[in-house]
N, C-alpha and C positions, 0 to 999 in steps of 0.2 A: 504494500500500500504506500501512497505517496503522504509528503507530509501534509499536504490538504485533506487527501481523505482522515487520516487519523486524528488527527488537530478535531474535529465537530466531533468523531466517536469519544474520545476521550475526556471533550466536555461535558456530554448526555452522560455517561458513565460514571463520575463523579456527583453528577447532578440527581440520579438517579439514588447513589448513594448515600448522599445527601440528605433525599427525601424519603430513602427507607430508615435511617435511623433517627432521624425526625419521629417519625408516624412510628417507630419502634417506644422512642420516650416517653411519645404523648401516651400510646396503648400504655405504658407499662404507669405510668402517675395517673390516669385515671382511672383504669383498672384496678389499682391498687385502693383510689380512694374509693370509688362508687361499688366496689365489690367488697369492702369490708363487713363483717360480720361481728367478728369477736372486737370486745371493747378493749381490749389491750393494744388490736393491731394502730391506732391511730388516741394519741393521748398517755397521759398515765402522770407520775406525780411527778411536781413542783412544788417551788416555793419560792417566791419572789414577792419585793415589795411596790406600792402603789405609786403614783406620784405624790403621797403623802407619807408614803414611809411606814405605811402598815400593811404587816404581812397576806399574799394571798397566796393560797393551795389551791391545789386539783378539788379540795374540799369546800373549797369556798365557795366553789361554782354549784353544787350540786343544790336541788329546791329550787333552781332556773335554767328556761336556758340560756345559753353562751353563744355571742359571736364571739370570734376570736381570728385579729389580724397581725400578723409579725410582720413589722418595719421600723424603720429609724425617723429621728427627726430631722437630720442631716437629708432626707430624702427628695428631691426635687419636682417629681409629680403623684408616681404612684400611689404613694401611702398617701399625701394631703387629700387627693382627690378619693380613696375608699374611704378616707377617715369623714371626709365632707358627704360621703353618699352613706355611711352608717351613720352623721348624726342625722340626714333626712329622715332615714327611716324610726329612728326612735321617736324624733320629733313626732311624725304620721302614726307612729303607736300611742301619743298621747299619754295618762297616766298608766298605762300599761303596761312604758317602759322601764321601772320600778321595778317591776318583773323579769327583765331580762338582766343577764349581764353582757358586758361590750368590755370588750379589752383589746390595748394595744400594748403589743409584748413586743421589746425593743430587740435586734436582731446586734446590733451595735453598744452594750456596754460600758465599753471604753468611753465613749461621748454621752454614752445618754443616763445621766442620774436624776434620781427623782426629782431635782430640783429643775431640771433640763425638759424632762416630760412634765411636769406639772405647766409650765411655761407654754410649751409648745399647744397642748391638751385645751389651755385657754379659748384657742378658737374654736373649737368643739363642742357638739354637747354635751353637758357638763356629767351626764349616767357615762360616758367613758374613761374606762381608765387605765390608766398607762402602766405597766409592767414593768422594771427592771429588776437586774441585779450584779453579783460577782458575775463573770464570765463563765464561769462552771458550770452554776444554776440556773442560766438561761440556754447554754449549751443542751444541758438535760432535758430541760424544755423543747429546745428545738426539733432534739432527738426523738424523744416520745410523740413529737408533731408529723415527722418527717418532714420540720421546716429543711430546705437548703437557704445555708445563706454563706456569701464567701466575700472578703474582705479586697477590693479590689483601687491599689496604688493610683494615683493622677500623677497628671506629671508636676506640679507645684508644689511635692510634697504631701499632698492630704492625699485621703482616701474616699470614698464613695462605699456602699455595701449592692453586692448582685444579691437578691430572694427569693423566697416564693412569695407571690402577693394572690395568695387563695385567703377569702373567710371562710373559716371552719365553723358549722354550726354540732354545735355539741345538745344533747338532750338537758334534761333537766336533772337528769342521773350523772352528768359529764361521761356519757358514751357519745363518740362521736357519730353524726348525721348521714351526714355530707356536704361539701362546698357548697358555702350560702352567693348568689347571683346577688348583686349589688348595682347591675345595668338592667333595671325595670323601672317602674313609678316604682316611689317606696309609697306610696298607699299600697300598694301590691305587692312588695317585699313586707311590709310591716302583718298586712292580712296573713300572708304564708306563716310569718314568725309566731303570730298570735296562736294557731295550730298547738305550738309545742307549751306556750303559758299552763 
């Protein structure tokens, strides 16, 4: 073959490659979340504190349900904009929201102490609340979540965080759901949450 014919084959072929292990990821993180069964496979203990400095567990959560999103505040769209579409929908749940919990469990540590989260949390609805802790403690978090989250260098010296930006909806038992949608009306997300009150 000339190096014209191979040059297009061996684009397709990469590309091809490409999008098998693509479509292999995405099978294997949704399958893994939406075929869960046992309450161990997705959750389990923690313990971290608020933006106010008091402790919350795997136990805290249980007698409601839970959303639960891990990001930073350091975060430039992602997290602002789920954290601004779960305070919609608490908002749309009205005194309801009383009833659920909402948590934003920090992915980044190092930057983010409860005084950093309390701050940031401000422009939010005020039923959320921010999660940190030592490095360890939120690692084991992350782990019992199947958060990914990886620490990733700029060039000016700072750093940014790569994550997963899935809400987890957890029961009222804290067995997990599955991935709560946060792109509808939240009159429509807050109805589906009400379900689990």
């Amino acid at each position: 073959m000339t190096d014209r014919t191979t040059r297009p084959l061996i684009i397709i072929a990469a590309f091809a490659a490409s999008l098998a292990i693509g479509l292999l990821a995405m099978l294997w993180m949704f399958d893994g979340l939406k075929g869960v069964t046992a309450p161990s496979a997705i959750g389990g203990p923690f313990r971290l504190v608020d933006q106010a400095g008091a402790a919350v567990t795997d136990q805290t959560m249980k007698g409601k349900p839970t959303l639960i999103f891990f990001g930073f505040t350091h975060c430039p769209d992602v997290c602002p904009t789920s954290l601004f579409e779960m305070s919609e929908i608490l908002r749309a749940l009205g005194k309801d929201a009383d009833g659920v919990n909402a948590y934003f469990v920090s992915v980044d540590p190092e930057r983010d102490t409860p005084e950093a989260m309390k701050d940031y949390l401000s422009s939010f609805d005020p039923h959320l609340k921010g999660l940190t802790g030592d490095p360890d403690a939120v690692t084991k978090m992350t782990t019992a979540y199947r958060v990914y989250s990886k620490k990733v260098p700029l060039k000016d010296g700072d750093y940014t965080m790569d994550h997963t930006a899935l809400v987890y909806l957890m029961d009222r038992n804290g067995r997990f759901v599955s991935p709560f949608n946060l792109k509808r009306p939240p009159e429509q997300a807050a109805a589906d949450l009400k379900r689990y009150l």
